[in-house]
Backbone as ProteinMPNN parsed JSONL, in Angstrom:
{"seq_chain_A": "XXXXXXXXXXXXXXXXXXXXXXXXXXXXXXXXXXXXXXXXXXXXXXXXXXXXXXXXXXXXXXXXXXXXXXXXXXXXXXXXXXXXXXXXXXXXXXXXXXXXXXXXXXXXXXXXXXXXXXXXXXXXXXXXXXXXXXXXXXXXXXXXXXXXXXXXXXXXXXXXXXXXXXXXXXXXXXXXXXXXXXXXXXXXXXXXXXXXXXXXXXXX", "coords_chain_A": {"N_chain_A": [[28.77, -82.887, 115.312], [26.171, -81.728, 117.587], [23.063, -83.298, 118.671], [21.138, -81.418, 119.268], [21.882, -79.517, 117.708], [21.7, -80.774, 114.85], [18.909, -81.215, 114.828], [17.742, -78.156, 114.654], [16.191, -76.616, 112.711], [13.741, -78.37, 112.975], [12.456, -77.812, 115.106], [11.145, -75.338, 114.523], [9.253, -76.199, 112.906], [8.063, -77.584, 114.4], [6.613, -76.132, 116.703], [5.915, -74.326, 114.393], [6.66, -71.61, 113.558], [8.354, -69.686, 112.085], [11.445, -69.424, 113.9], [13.956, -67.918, 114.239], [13.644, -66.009, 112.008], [15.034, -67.04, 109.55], [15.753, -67.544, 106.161], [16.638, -70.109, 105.256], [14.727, -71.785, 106.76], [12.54, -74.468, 106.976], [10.047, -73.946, 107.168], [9.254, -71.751, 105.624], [8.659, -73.453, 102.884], [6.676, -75.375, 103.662], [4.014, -74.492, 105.564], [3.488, -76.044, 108.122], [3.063, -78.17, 110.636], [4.881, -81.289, 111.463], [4.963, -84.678, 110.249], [2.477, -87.541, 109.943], [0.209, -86.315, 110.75], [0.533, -83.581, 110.67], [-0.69, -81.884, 108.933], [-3.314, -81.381, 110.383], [-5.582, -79.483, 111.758], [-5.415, -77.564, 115.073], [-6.576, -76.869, 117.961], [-5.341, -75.195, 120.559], [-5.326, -75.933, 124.295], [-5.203, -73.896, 127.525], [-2.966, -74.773, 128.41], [-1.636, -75.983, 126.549], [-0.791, -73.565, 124.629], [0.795, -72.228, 127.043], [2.909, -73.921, 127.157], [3.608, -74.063, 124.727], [4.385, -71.165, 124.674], [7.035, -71.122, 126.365], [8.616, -73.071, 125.214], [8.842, -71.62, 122.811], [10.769, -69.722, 123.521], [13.052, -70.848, 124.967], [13.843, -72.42, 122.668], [14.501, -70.579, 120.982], [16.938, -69.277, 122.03], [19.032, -71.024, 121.384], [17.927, -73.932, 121.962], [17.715, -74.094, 125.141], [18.683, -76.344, 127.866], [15.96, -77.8, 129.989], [16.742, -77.77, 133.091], [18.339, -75.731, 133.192], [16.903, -73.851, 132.119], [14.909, -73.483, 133.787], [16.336, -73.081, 135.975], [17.34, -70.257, 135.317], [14.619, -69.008, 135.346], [14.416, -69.274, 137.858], [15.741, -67.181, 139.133], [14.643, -64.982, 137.882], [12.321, -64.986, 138.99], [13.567, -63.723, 141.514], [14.593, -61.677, 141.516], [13.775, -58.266, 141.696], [10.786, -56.897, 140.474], [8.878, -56.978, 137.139], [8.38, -60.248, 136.38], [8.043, -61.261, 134.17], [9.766, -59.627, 132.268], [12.522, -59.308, 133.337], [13.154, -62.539, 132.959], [13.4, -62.428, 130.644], [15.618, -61.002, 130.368], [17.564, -61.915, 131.921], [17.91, -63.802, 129.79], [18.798, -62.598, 127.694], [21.449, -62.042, 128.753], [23.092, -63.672, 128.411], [26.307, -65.211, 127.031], [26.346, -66.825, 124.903], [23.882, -65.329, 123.283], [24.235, -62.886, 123.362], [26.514, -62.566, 121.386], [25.324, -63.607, 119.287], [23.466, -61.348, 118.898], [24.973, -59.798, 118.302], [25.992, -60.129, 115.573], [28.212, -61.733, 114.952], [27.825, -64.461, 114.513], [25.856, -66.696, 112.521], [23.464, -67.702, 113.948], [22.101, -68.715, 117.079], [22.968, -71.005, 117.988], [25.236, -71.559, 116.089], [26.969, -69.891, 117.202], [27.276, -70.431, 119.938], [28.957, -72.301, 119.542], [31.033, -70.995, 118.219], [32.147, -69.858, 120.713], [32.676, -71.933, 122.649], [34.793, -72.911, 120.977], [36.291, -70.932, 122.074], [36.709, -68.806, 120.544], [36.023, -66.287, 121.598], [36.736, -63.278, 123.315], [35.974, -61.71, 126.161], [36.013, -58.987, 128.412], [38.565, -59.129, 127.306], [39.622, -61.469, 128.167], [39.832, -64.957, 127.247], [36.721, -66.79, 127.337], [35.079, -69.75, 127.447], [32.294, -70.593, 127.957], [29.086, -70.416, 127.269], [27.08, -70.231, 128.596], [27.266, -67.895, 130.251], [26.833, -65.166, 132.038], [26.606, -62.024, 130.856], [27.529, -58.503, 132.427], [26.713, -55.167, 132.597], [28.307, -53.076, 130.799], [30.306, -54.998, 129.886], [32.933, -55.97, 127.553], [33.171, -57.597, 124.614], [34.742, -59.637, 121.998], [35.825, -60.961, 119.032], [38.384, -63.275, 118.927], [42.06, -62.451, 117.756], [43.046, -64.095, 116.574], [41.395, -65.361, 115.492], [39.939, -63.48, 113.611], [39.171, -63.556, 110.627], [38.054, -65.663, 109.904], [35.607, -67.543, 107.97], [32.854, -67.837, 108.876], [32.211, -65.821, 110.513], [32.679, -63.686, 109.503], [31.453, -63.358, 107.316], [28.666, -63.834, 108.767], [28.972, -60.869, 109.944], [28.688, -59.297, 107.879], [26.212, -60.172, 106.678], [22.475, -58.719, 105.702], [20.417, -59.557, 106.854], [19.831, -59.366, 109.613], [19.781, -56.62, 112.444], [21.855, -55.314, 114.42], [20.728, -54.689, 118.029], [19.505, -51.552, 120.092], [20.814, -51.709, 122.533], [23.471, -52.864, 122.68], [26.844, -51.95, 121.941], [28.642, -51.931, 119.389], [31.459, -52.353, 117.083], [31.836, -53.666, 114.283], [33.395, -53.159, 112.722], [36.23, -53.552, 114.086], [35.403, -56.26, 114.855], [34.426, -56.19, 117.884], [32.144, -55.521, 120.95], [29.898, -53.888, 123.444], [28.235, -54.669, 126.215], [25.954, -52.724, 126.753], [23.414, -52.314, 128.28], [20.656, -54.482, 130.056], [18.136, -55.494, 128.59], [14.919, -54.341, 127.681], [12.049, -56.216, 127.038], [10.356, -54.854, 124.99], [12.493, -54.189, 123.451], [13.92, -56.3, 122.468], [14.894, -57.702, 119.518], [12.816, -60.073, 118.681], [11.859, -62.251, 115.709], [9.529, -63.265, 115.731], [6.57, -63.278, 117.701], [7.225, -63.098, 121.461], [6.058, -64.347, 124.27], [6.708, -63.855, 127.528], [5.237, -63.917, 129.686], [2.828, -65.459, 129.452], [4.939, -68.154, 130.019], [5.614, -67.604, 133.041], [3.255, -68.126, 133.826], [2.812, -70.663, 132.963], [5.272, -72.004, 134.399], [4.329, -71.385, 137.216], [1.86, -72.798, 137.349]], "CA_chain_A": [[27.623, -81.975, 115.48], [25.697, -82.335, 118.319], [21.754, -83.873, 118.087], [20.378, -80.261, 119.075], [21.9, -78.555, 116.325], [20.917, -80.987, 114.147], [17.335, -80.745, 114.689], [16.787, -76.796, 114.913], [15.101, -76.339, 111.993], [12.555, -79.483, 113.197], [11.893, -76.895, 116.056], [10.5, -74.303, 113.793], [7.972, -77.025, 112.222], [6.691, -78.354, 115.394], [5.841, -74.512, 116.978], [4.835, -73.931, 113.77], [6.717, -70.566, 113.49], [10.048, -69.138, 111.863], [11.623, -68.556, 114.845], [14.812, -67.226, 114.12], [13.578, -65.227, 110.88], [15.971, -67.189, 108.666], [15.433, -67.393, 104.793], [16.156, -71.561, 105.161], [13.586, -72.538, 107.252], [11.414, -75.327, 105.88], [8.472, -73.224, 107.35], [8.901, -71.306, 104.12], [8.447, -74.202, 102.267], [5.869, -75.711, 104.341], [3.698, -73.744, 107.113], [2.479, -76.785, 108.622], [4.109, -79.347, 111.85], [6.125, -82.472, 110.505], [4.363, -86.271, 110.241], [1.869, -87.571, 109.299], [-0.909, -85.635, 111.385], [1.256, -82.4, 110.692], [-1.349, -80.446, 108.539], [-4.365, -80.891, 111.361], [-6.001, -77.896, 112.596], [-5.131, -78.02, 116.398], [-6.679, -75.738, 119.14], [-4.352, -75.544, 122.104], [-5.688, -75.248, 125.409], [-4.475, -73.008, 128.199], [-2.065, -75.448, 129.404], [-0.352, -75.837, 125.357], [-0.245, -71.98, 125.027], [1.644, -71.475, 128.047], [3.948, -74.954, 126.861], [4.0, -73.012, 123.464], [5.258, -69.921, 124.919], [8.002, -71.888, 126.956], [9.112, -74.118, 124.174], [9.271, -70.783, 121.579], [11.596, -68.744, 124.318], [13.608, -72.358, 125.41], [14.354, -73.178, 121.584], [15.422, -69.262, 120.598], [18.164, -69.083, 122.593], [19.57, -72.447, 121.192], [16.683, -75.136, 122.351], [18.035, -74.247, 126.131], [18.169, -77.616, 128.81], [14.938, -77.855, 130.797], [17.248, -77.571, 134.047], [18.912, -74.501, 133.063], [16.136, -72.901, 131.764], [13.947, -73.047, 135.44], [17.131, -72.105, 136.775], [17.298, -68.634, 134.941], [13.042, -68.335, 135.523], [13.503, -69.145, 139.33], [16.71, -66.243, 139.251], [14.087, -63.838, 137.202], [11.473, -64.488, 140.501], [13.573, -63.738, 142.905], [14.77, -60.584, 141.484], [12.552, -57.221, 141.914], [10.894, -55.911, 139.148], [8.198, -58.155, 136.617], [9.386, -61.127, 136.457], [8.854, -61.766, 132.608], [10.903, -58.892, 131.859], [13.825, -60.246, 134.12], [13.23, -63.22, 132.431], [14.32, -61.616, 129.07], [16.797, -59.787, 130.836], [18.788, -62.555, 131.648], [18.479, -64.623, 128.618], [19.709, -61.502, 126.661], [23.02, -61.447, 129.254], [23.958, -65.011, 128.421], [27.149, -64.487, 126.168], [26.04, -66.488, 123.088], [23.153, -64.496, 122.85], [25.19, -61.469, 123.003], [27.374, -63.399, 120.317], [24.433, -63.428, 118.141], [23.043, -59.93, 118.603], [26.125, -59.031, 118.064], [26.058, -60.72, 114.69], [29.262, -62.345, 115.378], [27.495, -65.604, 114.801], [24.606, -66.262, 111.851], [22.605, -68.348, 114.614], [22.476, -68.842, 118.315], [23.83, -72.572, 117.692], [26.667, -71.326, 115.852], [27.532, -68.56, 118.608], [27.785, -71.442, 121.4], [30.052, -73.516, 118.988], [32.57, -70.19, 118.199], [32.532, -69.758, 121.917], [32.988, -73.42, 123.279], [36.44, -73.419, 120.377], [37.576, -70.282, 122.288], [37.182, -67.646, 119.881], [35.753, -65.121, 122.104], [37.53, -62.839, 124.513], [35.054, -61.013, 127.455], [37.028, -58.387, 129.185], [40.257, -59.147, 127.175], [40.203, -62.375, 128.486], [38.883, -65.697, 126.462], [35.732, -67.26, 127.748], [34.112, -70.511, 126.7], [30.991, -70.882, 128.328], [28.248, -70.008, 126.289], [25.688, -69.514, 129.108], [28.587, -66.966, 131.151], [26.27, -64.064, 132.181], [27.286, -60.81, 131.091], [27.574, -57.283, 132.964], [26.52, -54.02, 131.994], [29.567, -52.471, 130.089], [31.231, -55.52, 129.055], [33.654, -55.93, 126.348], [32.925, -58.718, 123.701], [35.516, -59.191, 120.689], [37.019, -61.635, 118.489], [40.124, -62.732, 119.404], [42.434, -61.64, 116.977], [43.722, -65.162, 115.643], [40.064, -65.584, 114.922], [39.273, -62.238, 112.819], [39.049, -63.577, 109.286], [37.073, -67.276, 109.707], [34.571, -66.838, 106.975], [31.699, -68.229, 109.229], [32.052, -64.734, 111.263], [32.367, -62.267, 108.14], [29.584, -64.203, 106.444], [27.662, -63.233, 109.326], [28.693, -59.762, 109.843], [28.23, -58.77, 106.556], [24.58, -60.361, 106.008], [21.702, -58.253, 106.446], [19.524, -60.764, 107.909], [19.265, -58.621, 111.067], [19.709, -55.478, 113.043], [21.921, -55.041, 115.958], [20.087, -53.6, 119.071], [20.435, -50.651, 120.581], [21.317, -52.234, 124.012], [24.48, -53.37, 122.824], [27.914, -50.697, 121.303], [29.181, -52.75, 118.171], [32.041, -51.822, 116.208], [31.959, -54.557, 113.156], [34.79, -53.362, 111.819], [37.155, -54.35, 114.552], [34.681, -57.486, 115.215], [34.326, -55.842, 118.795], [31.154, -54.842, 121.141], [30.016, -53.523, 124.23], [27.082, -54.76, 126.433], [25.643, -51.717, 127.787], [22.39, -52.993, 129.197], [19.845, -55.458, 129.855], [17.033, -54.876, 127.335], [12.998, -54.588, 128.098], [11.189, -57.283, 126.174], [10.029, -54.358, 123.71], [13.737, -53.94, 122.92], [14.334, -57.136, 121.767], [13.867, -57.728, 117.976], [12.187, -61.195, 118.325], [11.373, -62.261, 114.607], [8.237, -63.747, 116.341], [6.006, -62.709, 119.346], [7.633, -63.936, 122.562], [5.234, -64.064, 125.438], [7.043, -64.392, 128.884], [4.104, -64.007, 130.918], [2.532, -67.326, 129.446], [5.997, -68.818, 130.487], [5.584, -67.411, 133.889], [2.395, -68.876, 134.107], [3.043, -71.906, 132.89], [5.921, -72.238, 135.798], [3.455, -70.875, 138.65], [0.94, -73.765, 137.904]], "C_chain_A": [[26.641, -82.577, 116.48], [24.148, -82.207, 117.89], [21.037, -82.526, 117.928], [20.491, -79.356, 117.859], [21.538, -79.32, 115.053], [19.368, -80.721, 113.751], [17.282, -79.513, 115.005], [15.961, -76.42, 114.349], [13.375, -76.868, 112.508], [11.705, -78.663, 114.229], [10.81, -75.852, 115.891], [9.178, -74.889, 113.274], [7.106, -77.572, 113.279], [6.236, -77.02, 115.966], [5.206, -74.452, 115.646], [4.976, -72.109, 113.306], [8.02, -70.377, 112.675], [10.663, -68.587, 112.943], [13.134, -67.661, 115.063], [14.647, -66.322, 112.47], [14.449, -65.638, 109.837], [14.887, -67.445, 107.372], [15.468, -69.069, 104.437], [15.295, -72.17, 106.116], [12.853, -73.269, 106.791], [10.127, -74.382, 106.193], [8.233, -72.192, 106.359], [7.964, -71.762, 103.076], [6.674, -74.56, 102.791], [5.049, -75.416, 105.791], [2.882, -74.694, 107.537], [3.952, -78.098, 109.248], [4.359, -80.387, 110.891], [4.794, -83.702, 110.979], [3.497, -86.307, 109.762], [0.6, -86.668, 109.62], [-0.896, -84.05, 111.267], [0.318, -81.271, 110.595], [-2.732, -80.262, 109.429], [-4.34, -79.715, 111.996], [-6.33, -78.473, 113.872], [-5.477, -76.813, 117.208], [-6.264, -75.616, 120.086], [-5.44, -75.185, 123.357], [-4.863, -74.557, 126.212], [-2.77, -73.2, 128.271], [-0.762, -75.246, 128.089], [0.043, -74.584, 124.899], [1.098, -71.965, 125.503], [2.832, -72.575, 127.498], [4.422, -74.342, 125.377], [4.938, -72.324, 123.504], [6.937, -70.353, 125.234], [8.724, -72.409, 126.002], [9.876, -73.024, 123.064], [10.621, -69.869, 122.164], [12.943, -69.8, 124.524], [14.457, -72.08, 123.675], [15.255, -71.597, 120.774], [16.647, -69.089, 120.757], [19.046, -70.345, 122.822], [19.026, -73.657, 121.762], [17.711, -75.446, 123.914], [17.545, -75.279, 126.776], [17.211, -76.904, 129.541], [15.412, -77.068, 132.262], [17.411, -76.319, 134.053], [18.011, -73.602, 133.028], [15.105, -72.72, 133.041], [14.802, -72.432, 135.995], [17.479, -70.393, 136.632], [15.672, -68.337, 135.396], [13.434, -68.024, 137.279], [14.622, -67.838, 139.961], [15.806, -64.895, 139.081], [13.023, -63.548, 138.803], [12.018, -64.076, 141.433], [13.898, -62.155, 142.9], [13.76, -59.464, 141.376], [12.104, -56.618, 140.499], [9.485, -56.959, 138.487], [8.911, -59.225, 135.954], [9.402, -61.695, 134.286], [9.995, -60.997, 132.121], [12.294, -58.919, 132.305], [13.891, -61.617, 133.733], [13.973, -63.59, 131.013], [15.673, -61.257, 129.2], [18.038, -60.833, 130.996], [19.058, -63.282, 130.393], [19.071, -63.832, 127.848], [21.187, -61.676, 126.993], [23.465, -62.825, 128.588], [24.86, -64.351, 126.893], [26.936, -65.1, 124.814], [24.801, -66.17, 122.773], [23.265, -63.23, 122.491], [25.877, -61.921, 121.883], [26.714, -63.037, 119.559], [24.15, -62.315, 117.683], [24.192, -59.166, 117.883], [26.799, -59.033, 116.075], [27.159, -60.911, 114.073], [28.89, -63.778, 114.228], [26.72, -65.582, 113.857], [23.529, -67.15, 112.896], [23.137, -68.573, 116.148], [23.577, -70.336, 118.589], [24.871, -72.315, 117.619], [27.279, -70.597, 116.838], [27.921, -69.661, 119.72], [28.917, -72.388, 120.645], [31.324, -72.217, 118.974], [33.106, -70.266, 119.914], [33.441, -70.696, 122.224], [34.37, -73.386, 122.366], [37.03, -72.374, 121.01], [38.087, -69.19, 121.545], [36.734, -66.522, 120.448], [36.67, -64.823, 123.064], [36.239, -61.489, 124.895], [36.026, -60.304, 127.972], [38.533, -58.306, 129.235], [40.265, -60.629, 127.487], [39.418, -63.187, 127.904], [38.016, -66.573, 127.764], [34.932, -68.266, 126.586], [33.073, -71.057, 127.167], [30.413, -70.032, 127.898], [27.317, -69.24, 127.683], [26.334, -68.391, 130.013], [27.475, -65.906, 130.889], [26.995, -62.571, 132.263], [26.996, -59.356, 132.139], [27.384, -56.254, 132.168], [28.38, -53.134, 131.705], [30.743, -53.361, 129.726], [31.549, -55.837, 127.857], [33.182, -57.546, 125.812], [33.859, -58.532, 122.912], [35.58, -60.517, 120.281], [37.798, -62.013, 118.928], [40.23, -62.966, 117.998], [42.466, -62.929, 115.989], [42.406, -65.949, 114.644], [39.22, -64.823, 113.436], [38.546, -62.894, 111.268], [38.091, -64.959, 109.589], [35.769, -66.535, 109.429], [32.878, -67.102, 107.704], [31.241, -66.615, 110.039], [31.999, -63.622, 110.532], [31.608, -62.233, 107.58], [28.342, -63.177, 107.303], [27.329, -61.666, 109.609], [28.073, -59.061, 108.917], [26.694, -58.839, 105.914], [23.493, -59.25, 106.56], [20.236, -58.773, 106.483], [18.631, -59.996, 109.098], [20.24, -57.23, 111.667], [21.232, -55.745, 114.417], [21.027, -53.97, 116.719], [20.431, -52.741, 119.005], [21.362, -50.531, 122.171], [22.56, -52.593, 123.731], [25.292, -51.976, 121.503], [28.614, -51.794, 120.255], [29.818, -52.101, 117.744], [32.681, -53.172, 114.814], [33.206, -54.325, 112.546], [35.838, -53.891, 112.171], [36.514, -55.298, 114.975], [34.204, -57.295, 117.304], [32.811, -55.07, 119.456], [31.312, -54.52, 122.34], [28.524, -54.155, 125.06], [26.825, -53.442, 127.091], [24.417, -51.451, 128.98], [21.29, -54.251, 129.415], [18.677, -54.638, 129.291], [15.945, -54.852, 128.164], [12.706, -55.529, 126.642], [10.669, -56.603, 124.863], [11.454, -54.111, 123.022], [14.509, -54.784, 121.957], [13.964, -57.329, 120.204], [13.889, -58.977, 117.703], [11.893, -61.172, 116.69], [9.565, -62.771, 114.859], [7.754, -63.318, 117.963], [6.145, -63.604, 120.495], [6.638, -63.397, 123.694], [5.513, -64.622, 126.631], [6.058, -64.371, 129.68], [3.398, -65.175, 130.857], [4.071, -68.376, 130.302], [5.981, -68.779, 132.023], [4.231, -68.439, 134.426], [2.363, -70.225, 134.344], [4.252, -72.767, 134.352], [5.214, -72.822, 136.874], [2.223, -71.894, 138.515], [0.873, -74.228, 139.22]], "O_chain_A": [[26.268, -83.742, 116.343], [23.787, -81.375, 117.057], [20.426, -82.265, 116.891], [19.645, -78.713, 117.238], [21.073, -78.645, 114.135], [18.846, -80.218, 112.756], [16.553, -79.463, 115.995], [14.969, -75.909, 114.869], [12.312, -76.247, 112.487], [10.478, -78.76, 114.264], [9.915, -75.532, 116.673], [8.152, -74.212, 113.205], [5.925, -77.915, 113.221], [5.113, -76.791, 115.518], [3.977, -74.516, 115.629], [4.048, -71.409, 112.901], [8.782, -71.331, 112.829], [10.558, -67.372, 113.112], [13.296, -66.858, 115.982], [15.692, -66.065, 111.874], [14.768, -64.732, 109.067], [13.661, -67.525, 107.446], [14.674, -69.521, 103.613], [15.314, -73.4, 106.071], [12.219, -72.724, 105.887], [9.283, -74.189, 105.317], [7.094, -71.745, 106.218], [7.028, -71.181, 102.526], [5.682, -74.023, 102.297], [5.333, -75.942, 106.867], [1.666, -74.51, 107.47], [4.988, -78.58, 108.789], [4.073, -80.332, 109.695], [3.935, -83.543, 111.846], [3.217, -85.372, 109.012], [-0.042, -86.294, 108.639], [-1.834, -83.319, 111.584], [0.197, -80.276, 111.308], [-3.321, -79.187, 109.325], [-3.449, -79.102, 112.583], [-7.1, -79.414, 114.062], [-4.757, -75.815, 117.165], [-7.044, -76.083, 120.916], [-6.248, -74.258, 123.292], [-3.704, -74.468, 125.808], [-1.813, -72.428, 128.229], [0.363, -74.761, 128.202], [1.252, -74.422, 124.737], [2.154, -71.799, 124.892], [3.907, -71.987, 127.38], [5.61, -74.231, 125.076], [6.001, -72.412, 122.889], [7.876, -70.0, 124.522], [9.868, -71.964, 126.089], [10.975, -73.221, 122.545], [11.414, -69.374, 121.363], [13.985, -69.3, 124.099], [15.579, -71.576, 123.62], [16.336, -71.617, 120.186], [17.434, -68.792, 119.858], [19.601, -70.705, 123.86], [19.877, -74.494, 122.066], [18.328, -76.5, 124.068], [16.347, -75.537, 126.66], [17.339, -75.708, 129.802], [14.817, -76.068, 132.665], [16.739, -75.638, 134.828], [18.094, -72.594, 133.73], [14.531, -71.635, 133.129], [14.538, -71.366, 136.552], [17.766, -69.575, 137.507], [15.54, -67.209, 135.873], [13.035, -67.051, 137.92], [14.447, -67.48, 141.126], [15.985, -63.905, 139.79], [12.926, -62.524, 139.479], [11.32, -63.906, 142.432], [13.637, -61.417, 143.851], [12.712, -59.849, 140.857], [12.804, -56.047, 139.662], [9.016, -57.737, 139.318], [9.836, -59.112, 135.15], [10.243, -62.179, 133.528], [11.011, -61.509, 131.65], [13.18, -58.519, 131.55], [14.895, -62.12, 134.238], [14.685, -64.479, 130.546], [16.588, -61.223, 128.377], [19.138, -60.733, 130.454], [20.196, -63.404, 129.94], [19.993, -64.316, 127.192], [22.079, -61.576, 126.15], [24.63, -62.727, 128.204], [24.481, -63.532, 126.056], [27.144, -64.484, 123.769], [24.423, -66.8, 121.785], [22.663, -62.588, 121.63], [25.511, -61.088, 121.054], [27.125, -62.1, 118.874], [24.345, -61.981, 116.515], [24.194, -58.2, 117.12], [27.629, -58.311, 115.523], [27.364, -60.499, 112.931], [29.622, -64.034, 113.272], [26.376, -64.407, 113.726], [22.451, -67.215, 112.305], [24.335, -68.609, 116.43], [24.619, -70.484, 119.228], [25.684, -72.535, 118.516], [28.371, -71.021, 117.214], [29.003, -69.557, 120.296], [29.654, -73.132, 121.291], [32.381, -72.382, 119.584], [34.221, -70.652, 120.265], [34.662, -70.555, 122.164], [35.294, -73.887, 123.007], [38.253, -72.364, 120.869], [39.201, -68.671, 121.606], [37.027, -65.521, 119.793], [37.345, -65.673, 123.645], [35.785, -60.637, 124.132], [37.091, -60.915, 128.071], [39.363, -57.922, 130.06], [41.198, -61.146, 126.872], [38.268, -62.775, 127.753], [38.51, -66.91, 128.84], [34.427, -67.987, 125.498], [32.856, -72.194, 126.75], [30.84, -68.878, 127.943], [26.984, -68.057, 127.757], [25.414, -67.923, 130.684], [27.135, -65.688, 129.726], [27.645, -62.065, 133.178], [25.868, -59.415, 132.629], [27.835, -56.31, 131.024], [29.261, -52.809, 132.501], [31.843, -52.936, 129.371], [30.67, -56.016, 127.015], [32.908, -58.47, 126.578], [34.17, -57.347, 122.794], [35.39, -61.35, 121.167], [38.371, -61.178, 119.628], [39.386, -63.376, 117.202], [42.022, -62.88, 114.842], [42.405, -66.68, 113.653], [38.396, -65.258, 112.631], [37.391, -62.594, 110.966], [37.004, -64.69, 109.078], [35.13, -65.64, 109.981], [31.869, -66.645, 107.166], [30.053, -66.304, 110.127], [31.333, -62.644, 110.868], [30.963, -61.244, 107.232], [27.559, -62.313, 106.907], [26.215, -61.142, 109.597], [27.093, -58.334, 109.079], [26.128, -58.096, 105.113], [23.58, -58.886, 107.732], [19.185, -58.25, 106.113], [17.437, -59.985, 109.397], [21.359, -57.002, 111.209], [21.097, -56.642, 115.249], [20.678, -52.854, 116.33], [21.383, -52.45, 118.281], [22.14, -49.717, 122.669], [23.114, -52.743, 124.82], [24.713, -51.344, 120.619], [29.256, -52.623, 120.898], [29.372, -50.955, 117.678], [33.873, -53.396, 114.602], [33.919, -55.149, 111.972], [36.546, -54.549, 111.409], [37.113, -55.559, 116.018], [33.725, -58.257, 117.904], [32.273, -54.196, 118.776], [32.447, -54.628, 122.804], [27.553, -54.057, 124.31], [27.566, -53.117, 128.018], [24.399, -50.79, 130.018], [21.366, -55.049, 128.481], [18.384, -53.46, 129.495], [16.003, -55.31, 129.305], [13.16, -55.39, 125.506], [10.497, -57.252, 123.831], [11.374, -53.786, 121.838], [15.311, -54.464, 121.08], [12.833, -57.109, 119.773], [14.618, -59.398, 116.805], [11.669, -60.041, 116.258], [8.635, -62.531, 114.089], [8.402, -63.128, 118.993], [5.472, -64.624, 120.645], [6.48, -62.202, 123.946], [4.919, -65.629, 127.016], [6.245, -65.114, 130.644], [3.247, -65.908, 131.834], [3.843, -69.248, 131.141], [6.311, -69.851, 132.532], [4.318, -69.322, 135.28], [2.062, -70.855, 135.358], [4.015, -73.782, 135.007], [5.238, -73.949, 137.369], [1.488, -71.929, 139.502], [0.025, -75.061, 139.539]]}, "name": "protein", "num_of_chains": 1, "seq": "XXXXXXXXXXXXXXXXXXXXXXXXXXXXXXXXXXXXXXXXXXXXXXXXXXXXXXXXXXXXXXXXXXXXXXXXXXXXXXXXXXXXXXXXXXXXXXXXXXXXXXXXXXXXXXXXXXXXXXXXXXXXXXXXXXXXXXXXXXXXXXXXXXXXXXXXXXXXXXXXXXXXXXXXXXXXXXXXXXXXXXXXXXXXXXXXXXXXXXXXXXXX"}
C-alpha cells in the first residue's frame, strides 16, 4: 500500500473537512486538525484560503502530485472558456475519477489501484493509467474476468453516492458511458470546491 493511501483520511483532519463524504472519516469523530495544536482556532489569510482551496481539489481526486496537478491548471489556461471550470473539466475526464463516479470504485484511491491491476477496459480495450483523459462518448466497463471482485459490488451496491448525470451507467452490466465534461455545478462535491481560489492562488 502505497504512503498516499495510507494517509487519506489524515487529509481530511488537516483541511479540516470530510472530503469525500465517507461515514469513516475521523472528522466524524473529531472536527478538529491532528497534534498537539490541532484544536486552535486559526484564521487563514488570503494566501492559506487559496492553499486551502488547492490542497481540498489536489487531495479529492486522490491527493494528486504537485507536478501533475499545474500541469492540468496550465492545460485549463490555455483552453477557451473560464478557466476554473476547465479546471473541473479535466479533473472529471481523468479515468479514475470516472471510475469513481461511476461507482465502480468506493474511493478515488481504490479506482487508481483497480485500474493500475488492469481491471478496466476504455473503448473495449484495457487501460491502466489512472490519469488517461477521457473523451466525450467513451465506453468504461469492467472487464469481464473482473465482474464479481467484492471490492466493486460492495461499491456498486452502497448508497453512499449518486451517479451524475454527465456520465450513462448501466450497473448491472458494470458498464458506463462518458458523455460530457461537467460544469462545476454538476459535480456532486460532498464539500464546497472553489476553483477560482486555486486559480488565484496559481496567478500569484
Amino acid at each position: 500500500m502505497s504512503k498516499r493511501q495510507e494517509s487519506k483520511y489524515k487529509i481530511d483532519r488537516r483541511l479540516g473537512v470530510n472530503l469525500w463524504g465517507r461515514a469513516k472519516s475521523p472528522l466524524n469523530k473529531r472536527e478538529y486538525g491532528p497534534g498537539q495544536h490541532g484544536q486552535r482556532r486559526k484564521k487563514p489569510s488570503d494566501y492559506g484560503l487559496q492553499l486551502m482551496a488547492k490542497q481540498k481539489l489536489k487531495g479529492y481526486y486522490g491527493n494528486i502530485g504537485e507536478k501533475q496537478f499545474r500541469r492540468i491548471y496550465a492545460e485549463a489556461v490555455r483552453r477557451k472558456g473560464d478557466t476554473g471550470e476547465n479546471l473541473v473539466g479535466l479533473l472529471e475526464r481523468r479515468l479514475d475519477a470516472v471510475v469513481y463516479r461511476m461507482k465502480f470504485a468506493p474511493t478515488p484511491f481504490a479506482a487508481r489501484q483497480i485500474i493500475n491491476h488492469g481491471h478496466i477496459l476504455v473503448n473495449g480495450r484495457r487501460l491502466n493509467v489512472a490519469s488517461a483523459r477521457l473523451k466525450d462518448n467513451d465506453t468504461v466497463e469492467v472487464r469481464a474476468k473482473s465482474k464479481q471482485m467484492a471490492l466493486i459490488l460492495e461499491s456498486v451496491a452502497s448508497n453512499e453516492r449518486d451517479i451524475p448525470d454527465y456520465l450513462d451507467v448501466d450497473t448491472s452490466a458494470l458498464k458506463g458511458r462518458f458523455v460530457r465534461a461537467p460544469l462545476l455545478a454538476d459535480v456532486p462535491y460532498p464539500v464546497q470546491m472553489e476553483p477560482n481560489l486555486v486559480i488565484e492562488f496559481y496567478s500569484r
